[in-house]
LUMNUTOR-500033 format. One line per field, with one value per residue (C-alpha): residue in one letter; x, y, z. Coordinates in steps of 0.1 Angstrom, whole numbers, always signed. Layout:
N
type [A	...]
x [X	...]
y [Y	...]
z [Z	...]
// end
This chain:
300
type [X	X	X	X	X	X	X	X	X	X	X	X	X	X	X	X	X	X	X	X	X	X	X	X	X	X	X	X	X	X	X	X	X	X	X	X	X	X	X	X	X	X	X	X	X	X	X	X	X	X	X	X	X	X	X	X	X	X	X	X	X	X	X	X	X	X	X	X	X	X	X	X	X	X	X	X	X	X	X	X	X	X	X	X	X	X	X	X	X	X	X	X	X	X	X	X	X	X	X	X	X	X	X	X	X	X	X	X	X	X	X	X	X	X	X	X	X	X	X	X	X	X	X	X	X	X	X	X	X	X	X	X	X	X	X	X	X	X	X	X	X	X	X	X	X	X	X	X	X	X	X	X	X	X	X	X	X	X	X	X	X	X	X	X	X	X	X	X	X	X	X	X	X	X	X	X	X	X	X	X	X	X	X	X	X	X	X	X	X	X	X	X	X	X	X	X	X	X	X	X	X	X	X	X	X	X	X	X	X	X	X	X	X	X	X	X	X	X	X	X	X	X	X	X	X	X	X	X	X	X	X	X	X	X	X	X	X	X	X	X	X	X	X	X	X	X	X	X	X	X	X	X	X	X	X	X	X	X	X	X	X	X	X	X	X	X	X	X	X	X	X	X	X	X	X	X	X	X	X	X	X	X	X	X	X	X	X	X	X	X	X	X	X	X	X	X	X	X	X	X]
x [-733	-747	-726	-748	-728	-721	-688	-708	-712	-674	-664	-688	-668	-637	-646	-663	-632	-609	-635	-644	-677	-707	-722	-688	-691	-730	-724	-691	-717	-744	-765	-786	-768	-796	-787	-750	-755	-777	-760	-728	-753	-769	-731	-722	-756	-741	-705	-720	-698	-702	-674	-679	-683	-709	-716	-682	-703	-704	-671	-676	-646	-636	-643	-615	-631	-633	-599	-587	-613	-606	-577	-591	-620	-594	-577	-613	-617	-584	-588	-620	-603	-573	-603	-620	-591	-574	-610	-608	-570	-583	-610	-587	-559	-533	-539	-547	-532	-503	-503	-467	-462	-427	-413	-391	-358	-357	-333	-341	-315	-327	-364	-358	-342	-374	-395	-376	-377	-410	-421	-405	-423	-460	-454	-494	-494	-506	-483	-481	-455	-457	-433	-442	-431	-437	-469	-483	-471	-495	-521	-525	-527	-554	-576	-572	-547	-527	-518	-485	-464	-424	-415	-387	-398	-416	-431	-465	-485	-525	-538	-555	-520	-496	-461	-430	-391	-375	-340	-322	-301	-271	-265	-226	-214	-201	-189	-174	-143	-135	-150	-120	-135	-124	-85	-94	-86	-114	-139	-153	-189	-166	-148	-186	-202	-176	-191	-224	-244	-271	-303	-338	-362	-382	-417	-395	-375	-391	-354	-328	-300	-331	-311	-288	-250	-240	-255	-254	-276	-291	-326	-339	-367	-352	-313	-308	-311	-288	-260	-263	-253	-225	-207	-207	-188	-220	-216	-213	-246	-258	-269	-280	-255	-273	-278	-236	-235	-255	-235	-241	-220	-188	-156	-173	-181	-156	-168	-157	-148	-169	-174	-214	-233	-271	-289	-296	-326	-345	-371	-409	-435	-469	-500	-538	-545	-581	-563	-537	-511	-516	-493	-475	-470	-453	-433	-424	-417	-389	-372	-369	-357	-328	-318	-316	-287	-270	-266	-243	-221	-217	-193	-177]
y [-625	-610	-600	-573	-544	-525	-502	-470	-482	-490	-452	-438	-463	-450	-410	-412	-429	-406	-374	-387	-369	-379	-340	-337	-365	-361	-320	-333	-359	-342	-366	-358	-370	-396	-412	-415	-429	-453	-468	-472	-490	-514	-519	-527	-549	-572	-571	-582	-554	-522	-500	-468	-460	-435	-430	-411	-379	-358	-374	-408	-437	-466	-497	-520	-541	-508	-500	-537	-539	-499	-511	-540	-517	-489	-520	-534	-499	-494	-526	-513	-484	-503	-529	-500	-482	-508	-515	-475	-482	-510	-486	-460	-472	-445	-410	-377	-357	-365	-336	-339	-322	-324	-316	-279	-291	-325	-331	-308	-325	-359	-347	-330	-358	-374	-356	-351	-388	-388	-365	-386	-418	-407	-377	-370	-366	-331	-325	-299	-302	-275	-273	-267	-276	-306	-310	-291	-318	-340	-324	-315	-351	-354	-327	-346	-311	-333	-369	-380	-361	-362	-357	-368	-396	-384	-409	-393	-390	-389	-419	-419	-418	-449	-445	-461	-456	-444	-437	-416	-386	-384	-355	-340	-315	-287	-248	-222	-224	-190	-208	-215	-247	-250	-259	-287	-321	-329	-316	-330	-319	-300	-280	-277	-259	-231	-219	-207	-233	-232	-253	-259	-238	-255	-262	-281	-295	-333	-333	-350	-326	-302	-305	-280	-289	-255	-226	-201	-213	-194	-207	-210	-232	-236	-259	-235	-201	-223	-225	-192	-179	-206	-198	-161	-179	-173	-208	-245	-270	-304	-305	-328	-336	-323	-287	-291	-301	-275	-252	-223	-237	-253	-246	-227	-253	-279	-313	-318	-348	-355	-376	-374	-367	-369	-398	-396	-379	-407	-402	-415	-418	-409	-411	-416	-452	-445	-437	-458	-451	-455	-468	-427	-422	-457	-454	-417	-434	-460	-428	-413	-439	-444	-406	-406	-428	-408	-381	-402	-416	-380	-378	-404]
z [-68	-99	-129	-145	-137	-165	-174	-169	-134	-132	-142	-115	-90	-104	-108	-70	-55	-72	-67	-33	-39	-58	-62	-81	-105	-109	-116	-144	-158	-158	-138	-109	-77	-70	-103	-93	-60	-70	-103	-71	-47	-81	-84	-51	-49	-81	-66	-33	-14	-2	-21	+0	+39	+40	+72	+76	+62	+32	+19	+5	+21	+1	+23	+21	-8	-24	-20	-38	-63	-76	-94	-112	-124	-136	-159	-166	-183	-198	-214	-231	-241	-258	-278	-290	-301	-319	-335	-349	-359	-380	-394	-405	-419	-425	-411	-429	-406	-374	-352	-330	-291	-281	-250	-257	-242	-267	-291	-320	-344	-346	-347	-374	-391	-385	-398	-433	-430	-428	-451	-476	-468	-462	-488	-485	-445	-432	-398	-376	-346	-315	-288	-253	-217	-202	-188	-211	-241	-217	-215	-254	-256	-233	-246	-280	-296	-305	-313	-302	-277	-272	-236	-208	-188	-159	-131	-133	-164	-171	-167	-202	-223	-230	-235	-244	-241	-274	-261	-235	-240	-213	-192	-188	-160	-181	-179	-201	-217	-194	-164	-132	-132	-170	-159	-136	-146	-123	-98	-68	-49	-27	-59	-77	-43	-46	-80	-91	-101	-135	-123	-141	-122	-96	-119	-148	-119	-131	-150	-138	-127	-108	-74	-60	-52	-47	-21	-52	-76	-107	-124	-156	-172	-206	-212	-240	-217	-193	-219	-230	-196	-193	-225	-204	-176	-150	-140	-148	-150	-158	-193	-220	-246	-275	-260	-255	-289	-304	-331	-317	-282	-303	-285	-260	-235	-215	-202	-166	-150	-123	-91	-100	-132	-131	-144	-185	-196	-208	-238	-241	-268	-253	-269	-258	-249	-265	-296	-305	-334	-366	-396	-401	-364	-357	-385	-372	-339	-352	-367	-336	-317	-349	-347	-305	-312	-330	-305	-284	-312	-327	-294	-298]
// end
């Protein structure tokens, strides 16, 4: 066995496999599909394997040596992507400018905390921070609109972004002070399923607290347009404690005890593994993870 392959031949591997056409990935790279198939077969030749079953026809197959070695040549790759990163990170020092996507449902208290933080400590920093949902915070990162991204952990991202755990936010079973529900003590699944219940609508539903427990159940795709219609007494809901905490929602809300809460909305810093952080944004980072705290101990 050779080992002349090279990474370009590595990302066709991967881009086929994935593709599971080589007119796709010749038309996205520009290259003629005899250049594609060939760079595979010079591959295969120094591997000494045959990735792909062509015979099966149009649709390229991964052989079972393609199917074992297509995970070692994605890590090959991100390892490349992780040297040459930290290699710019080195080049640049500190940033000129950190340009923030956040998840819209995350705690706006502590990341405004933050960022006054911040602005005191890297006073020269241009930011600019944009709210959006979810999948969109990911895919700003991807397109390279922004920098670092804020969002709920979610088993799926892009497989070009990192992340890490900052903190988790816990979610409560709440209604309106006005709300039958308001007088119990406590409520069981049986007491919940009597009562309209306030959901995350189906294309946020990566939240925890995105399943039904009642047969009446109203939607929305924003926690705040939840608890406006809860302080109304439309229903009760699973909700993070900062949206209970909120100002606007003092007094107006009552925690019920419950048999079943939802798991806690946990928090992730995601950023593009190509591009890794730099002295402002890790610094930004540790201030987030400070302030999530505090959002628990304000209730105690």
């Amino acid at each position: 066995m050779h080992t002349q392959w090279n990474l370009e031949q590595l990302r066709l591997f991967v881009s086929v496999a994935e593709q599971r056409s080589f007119s796709a990935v010749a038309r996205d790279q520009r290259k003629a599909q005899s250049a594609v198939s060939s760079s595979i077969a010079l591959l295969e030749e120094d591997l000494g394997v045959s990735l792909f079953d062509r015979s099966s026809g149009r649709q390229p197959k991964l052989t079972e040596a393609g199917n074992a070695l297509l995970d070692e040549a994605r890590e090959v790759l991100r390892q490349c992507e992780r040297l040459n990163g930290r290699a710019l990170a080195m080049m640049r020092g500190q940033e000129a400018r950190l340009r923030v996507a956040q998840d819209e449902a995350m705690p706006y208290q502590p990341i405004i905390e933050s960022f006054e933080a911040l602005a005191q400590q890297f006073p020269s920093l241009e930011v600019q921070l944009t709210s959006a949902a979810q999948g969109d915070v990911a895919r700003k990162l991807v397109e390279r609109r922004a920098d670092l991204g804020l969002l709920f952990y979610h088993d799926q991202i892009p497989e070009a972004l990192e992340r890490r755990v900052l903190g988790s936010v816990e979610m409560l079973t709440v209604c309106g002070v006005g709300h039958p529900l308001a007088k119990q003590a406590q409520v069981d699944c049986q007491q919940l399923a009597q009562h309209r219940q306030l959901l995350m609508s189906t294309q946020s539903s990566v939240y925890p607290g995105s399943e039904p427990a009642s047969p009446q159940v109203w939607r929305a795709d924003s926690f705040y347009v939840m608890a406006e219609w809860l302080v109304r007494g439309l229903g009760w809901a699973w909700l993070p404690r900062h949206v209970v905490q909120y100002p606007a929602y003092q007094d107006l809300m009552v925690e019920l005890v419950s048999e079943w809460t939802p798991p806690a909305l946990v928090v992730e810093l995601v950023w593009r593994r190509d591009e890794p952080l730099g002295p402002a944004a890790r610094w930004l980072a540790e201030r987030f993870a400070v302030h999530l705290q505090t959002i628990g101990e304000k209730s105690r």
